[in-house]
C-alpha positions in Angstrom: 0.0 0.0 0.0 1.6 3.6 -0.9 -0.3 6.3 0.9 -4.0 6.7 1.5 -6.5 4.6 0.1 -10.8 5.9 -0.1 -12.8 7.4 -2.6 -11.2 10.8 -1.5 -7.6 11.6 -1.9 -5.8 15.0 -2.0 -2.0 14.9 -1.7 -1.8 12.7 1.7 -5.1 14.1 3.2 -8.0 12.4 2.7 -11.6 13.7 4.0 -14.7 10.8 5.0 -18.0 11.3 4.9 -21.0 8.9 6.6 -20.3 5.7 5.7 -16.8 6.2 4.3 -13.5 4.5 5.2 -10.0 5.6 4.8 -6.6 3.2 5.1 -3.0 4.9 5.4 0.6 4.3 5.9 2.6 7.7 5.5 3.7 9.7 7.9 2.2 12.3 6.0 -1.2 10.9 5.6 -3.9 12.6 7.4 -8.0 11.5 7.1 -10.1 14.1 8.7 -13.8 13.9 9.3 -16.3 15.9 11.2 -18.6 14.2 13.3 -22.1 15.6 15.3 -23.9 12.3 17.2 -21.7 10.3 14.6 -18.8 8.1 15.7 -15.7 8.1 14.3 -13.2 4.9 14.6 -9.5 5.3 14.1 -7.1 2.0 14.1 -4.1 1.5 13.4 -1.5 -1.1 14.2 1.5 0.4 15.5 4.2 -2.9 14.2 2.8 -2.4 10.7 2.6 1.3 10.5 -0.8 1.1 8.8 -4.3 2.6 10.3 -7.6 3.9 9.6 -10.4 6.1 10.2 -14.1 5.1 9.5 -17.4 7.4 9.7 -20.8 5.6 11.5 -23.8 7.1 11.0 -25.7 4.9 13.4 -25.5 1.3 14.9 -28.0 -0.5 12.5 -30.4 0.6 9.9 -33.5 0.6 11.8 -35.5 -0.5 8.6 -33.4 2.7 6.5 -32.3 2.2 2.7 -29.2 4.3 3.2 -26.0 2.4 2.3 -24.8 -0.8 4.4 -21.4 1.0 5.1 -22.7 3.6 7.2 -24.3 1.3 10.2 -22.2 0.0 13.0 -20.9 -3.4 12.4 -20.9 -3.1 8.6 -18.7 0.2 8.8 -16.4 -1.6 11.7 -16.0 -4.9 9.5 -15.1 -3.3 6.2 -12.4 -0.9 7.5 -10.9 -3.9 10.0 -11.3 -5.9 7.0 -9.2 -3.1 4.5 -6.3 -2.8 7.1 -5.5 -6.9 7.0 -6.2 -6.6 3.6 -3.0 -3.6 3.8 -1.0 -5.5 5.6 -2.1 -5.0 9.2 -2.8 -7.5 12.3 -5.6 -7.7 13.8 -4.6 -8.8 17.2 -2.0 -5.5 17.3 -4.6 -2.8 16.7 -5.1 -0.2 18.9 -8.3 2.0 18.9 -9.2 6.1 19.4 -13.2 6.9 18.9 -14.5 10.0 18.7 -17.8 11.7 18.7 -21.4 10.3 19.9 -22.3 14.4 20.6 -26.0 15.2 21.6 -26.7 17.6 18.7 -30.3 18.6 19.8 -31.4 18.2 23.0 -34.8 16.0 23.5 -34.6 14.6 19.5 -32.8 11.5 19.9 -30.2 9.3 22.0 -28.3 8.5 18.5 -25.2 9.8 19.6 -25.3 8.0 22.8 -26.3 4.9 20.9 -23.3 5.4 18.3 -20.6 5.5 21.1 -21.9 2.7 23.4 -22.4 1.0 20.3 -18.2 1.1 19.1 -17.1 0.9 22.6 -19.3 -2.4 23.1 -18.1 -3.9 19.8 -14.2 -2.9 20.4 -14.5 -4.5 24.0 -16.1 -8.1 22.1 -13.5 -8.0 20.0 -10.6 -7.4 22.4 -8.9 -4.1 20.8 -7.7 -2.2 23.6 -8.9 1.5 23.7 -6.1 4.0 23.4 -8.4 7.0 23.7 -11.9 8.9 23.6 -13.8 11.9 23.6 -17.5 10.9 22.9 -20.6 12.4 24.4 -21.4 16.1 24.4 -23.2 18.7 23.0 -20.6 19.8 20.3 -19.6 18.9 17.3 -16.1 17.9 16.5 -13.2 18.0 13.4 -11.0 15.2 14.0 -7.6 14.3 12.3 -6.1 11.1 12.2 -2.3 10.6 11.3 -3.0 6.3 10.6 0.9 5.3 10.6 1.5 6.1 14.6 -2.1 6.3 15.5 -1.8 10.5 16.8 -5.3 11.9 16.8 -6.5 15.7 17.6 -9.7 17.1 17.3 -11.2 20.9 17.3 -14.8 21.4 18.8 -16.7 23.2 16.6 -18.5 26.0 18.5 -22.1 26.5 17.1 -22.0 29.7 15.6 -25.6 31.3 16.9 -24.1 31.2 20.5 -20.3 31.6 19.7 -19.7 35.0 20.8 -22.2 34.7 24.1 -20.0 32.2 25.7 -16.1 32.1 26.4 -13.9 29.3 24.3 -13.9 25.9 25.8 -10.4 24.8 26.8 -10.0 20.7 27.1 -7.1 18.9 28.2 -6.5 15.8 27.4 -5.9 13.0 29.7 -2.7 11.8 30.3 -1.0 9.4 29.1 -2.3 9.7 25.8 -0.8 10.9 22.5 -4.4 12.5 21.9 -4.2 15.6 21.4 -6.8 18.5 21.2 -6.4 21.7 19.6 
């Protein structure tokens, strides 16, 4: 594999939408995605330098015709499928999720569902959690560098309220090469 693999590439960057994958092994490769009550999944196996990012949309259809690769397991299994395809080994992976936010308040538990949903599935399939920032009201921009696993993400303020309150400072916890910006 030579750099980034997904149906979006721009010179080592590489943006995912719902239901969208992305597979790297540069240290210049970055996948970026930006995520509401969505959950982001980044892997990577730190022997084989290779990792990935994937974007759920929700754990299972619930009866919806929207693609197959944007629900829970099916997103999970094609990008954990994609890195052993690369190269990778599955019992070396190493996990970061991000997202899960409550977007609007009283609509729906989907982003709640999302996150319990990836951490259940990473727990049943023994790949040890590295790092998280799920829950919330905020959105987020995440970046993932997939060779050695480094993650950071940006809350996105929402815009009507952005000058009424003060900017949101997060530090990350330690011991962690997560880092926040």
């Amino acid at each position: 594999m030579n750099g980034l693999t997904a149906r979006q590439k721009l010179s080592g960057s590489c943006y995912i939408a719902q239901g969208e994958h992305a597979l790297g092994n540069r240290s210049e490769d970055v996948i970026s995605t930006i995520l509401g009550s969505c959950v982001a999944t980044c892997l990577w196996d730190p022997v084989a330098g290779i990792g990935g990012m994937n974007h759920i949309l929700l754990p299972d259809s619930g009866g919806n015709s929207v693609a197959a690769s944007s629900y829970g397991a099916n997103a999970m299994e094609l990008l954990i499928n994609a890195m052993i395809s690369a190269g990778a080994v599955k019992k070396r992976f190493r996990a970061k999720i991000f997202g899960g936010a409550t977007m609007y308040a009283g609509l729906s538990d989907a982003g709640k569902k999302n996150g319990d949903f990836v951490l259940d599935y990473l727990a049943r399939e023994l790949i040890p959690l590295d790092g998280k920032s799920i829950g919330g009201t905020q959105a987020r921009r995440v970046e993932f560098w997939p060779a050695d696993g480094r993650a950071r993400q940006k809350l996105v303020e929402d815009q009507s309220v952005a000058d009424e309150k003060p900017t949101r400072v997060v530090t990350p916890p330690q011991g962690s090469d997560l880092e926040l910006f």
